[in-house]
C-alpha positions as CSV (number, residue, x, y, z in Angstrom):
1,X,-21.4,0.8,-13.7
2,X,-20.5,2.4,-16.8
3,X,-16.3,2.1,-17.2
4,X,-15.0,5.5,-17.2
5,X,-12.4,7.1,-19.0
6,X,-10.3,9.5,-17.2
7,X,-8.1,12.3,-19.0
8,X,-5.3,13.5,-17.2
9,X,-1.7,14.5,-17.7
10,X,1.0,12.1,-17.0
11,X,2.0,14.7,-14.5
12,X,-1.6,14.5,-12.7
13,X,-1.7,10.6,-12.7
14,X,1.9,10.7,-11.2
15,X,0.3,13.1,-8.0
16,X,-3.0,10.8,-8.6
17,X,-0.8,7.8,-8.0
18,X,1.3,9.4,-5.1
19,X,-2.0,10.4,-3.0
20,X,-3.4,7.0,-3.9
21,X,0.2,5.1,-2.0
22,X,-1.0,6.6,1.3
23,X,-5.0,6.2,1.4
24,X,-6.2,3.8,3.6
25,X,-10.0,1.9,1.3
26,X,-10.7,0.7,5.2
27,X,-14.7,0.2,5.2
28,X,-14.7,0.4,2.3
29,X,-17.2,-2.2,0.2
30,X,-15.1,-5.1,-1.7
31,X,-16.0,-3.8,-5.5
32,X,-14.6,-0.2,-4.4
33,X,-11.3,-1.7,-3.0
34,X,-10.9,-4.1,-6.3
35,X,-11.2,-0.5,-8.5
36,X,-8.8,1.2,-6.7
37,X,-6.3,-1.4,-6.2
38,X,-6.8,-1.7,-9.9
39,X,-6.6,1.7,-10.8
40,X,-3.0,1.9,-8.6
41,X,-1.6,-0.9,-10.2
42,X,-2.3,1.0,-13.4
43,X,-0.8,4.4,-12.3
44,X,1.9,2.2,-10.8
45,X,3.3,1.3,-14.0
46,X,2.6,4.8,-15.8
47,X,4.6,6.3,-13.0
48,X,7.6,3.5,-13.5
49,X,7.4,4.2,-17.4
50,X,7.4,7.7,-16.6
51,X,10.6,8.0,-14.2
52,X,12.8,5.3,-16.9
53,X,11.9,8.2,-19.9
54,X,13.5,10.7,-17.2
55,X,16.3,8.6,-16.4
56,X,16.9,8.0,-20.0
57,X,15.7,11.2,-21.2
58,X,18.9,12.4,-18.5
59,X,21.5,9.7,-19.7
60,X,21.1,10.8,-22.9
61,X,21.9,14.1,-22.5
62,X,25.0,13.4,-20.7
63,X,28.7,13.7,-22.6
64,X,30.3,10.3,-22.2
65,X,33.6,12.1,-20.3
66,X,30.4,13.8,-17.8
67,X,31.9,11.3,-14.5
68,X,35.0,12.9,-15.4
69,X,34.3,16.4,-15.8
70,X,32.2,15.8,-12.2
71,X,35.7,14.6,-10.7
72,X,37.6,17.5,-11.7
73,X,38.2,19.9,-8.0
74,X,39.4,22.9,-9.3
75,X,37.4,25.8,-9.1
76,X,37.8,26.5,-13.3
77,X,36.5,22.8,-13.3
78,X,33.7,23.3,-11.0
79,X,32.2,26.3,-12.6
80,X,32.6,24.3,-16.2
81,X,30.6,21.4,-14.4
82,X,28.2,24.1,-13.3
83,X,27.7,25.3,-16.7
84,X,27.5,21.7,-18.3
85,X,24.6,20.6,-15.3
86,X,22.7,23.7,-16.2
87,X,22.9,23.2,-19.7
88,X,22.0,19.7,-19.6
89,X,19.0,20.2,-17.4
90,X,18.1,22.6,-19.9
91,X,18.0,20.2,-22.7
92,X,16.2,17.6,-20.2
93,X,13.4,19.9,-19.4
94,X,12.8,20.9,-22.7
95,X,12.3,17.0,-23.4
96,X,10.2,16.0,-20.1
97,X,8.2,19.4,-20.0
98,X,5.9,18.3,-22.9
99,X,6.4,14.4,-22.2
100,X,4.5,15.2,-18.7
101,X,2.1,17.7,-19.8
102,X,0.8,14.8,-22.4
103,X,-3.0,14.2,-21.7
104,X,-2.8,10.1,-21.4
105,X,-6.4,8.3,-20.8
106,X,-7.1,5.5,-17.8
107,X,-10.2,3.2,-17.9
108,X,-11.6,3.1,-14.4
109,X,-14.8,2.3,-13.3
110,X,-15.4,4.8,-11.2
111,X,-16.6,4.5,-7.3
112,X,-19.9,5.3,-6.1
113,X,-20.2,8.7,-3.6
114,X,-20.9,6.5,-0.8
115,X,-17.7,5.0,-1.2
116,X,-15.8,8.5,-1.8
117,X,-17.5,9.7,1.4
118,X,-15.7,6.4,3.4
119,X,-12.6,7.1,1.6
120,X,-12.5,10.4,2.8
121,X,-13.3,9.7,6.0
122,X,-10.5,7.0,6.6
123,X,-7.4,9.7,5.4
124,X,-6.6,12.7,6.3
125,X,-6.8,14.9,3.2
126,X,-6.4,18.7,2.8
127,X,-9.3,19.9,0.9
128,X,-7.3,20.2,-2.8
129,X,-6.3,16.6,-2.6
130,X,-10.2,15.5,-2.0
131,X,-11.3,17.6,-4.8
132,X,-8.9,16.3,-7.0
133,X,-9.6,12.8,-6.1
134,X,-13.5,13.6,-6.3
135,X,-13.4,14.6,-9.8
136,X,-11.0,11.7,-10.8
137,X,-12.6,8.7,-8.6
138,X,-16.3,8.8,-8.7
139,X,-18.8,6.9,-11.5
């Protein structure tokens, strides 16, 4: 088969990579496990570069005195805290937002129907998670 190119947000292959965790490729011929376990390694490590840019992404944004400020139990303190976390967060989203919204592209070669149709029977899947892994999975 043809290897196939899938477009998709770095927010999409995150969910793509969180339905993939729990799907069971039971019955499922050999060639059709290989691509998947393939494709999860894959997604694996975009989803690990992904959360270390967020982490960073947050550190960065952080005043160096920010355990400090936390600490403070006053209710002047608090409500500064309060303010700083929402600023901060701000910041952060304004950072992340477009970082995840990025279209990235995965090779994958995709699975044949027959395959899809063992997939879904094996898990139990509400209807938007098979759709979205029809359009993403199959050749």
């Amino acid at each position: 088969m043809e290897q196939k190119e899938i477009k998709i947000t770095r927010n999409e292959a995150i969910i793509l990579n969180q339905i993939l965790a729990g799907i069971k490729v039971k019955g499922m011929g050999v060639d059709a496990r290989r691509k998947m376990i393939g494709l999860k390694l894959d997604l694996g490590r975009m989803a690990k570069t992904a959360e270390d840019f967020q982490k960073q992404t947050v550190e960065s944004h952080k005043p160096e005195n920010f355990k400090e400020l936390q600490a403070i139990d006053t209710e002047a303190g608090k409500k500064e805290f309060e303010k700083l976390s929402q600023e901060i967060e701000s910041k952060v989203y304004e950072v992340l937002n477009p970082y995840y919204e990025e279209l990235v592209t995965i090779h994958f070669d995709g699975i044949a129907a027959e395959e899809f149709d063992i997939l879904s029977e094996q898990n139990e899947l509400n209807l938007s998670a098979l759709e979205f892994l029809n359009q993403k999975l199959l050749a």
